[in-house]
C-alpha atoms as one frame of an Amber mdcrd trajectory, in Angstrom:
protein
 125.837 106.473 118.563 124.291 102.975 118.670 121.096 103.964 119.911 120.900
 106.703 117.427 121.681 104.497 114.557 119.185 102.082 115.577 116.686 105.136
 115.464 117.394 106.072 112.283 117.618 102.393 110.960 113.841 101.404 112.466
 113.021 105.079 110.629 114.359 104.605 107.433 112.435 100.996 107.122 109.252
 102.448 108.332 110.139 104.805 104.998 110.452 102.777 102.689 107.697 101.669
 100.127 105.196  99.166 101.763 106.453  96.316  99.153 109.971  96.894 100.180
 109.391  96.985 103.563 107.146  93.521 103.887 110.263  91.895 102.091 113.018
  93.494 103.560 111.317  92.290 107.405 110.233  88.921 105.990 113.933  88.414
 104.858 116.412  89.987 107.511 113.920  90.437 111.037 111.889  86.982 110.733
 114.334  84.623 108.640 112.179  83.526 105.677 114.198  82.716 102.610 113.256
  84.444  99.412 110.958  81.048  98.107 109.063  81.752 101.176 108.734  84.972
 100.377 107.481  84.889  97.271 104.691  82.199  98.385 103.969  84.346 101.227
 103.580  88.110  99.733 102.023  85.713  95.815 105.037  87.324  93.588 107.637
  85.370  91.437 111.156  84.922  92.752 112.676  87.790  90.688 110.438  90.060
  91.987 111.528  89.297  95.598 114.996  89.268  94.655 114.691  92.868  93.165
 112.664  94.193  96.373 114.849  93.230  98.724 117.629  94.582  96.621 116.274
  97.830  95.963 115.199  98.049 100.017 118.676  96.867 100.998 120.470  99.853
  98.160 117.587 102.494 100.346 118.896 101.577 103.299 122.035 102.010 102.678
 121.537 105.231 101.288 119.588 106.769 104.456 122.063 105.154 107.028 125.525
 105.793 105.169 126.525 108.560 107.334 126.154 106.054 110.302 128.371 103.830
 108.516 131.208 105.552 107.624 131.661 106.489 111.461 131.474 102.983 112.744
């Protein structure tokens, strides 16, 4: 079941939009805080705040059958 999850998990990032995806890895595989971000990828706070929101509600989404057997 792990290994499957982790499947679908690396899928369902490779899925999402490109913007979501560069903040979502910036944030939760490489560490960065969100003012890092947002000097990194040359957006405003908010906007990095809303991306990795809206990447973090997809993700939930795709891998919510996963998580309701764990």
């Amino acid at each position: 079941m792990t290994q499957e999850f982790y499947h679908q998990l690396r899928r369902s990032i490779d899925e999402l939009p490109e913007v979501f995806r560069t903040a979502i890895v910036l944030r939760e595989v490489r560490g960065l805080t969100y003012d890092q971000i947002a000097t990194m990828t040359g957006v405003s706070l908010g906007t990095v705040k809303s991306r990795i929101a809206r990447a973090r509600q997809r993700l939930q989404q795709d891998l919510m059958p996963y998580l309701e057997v764990i």
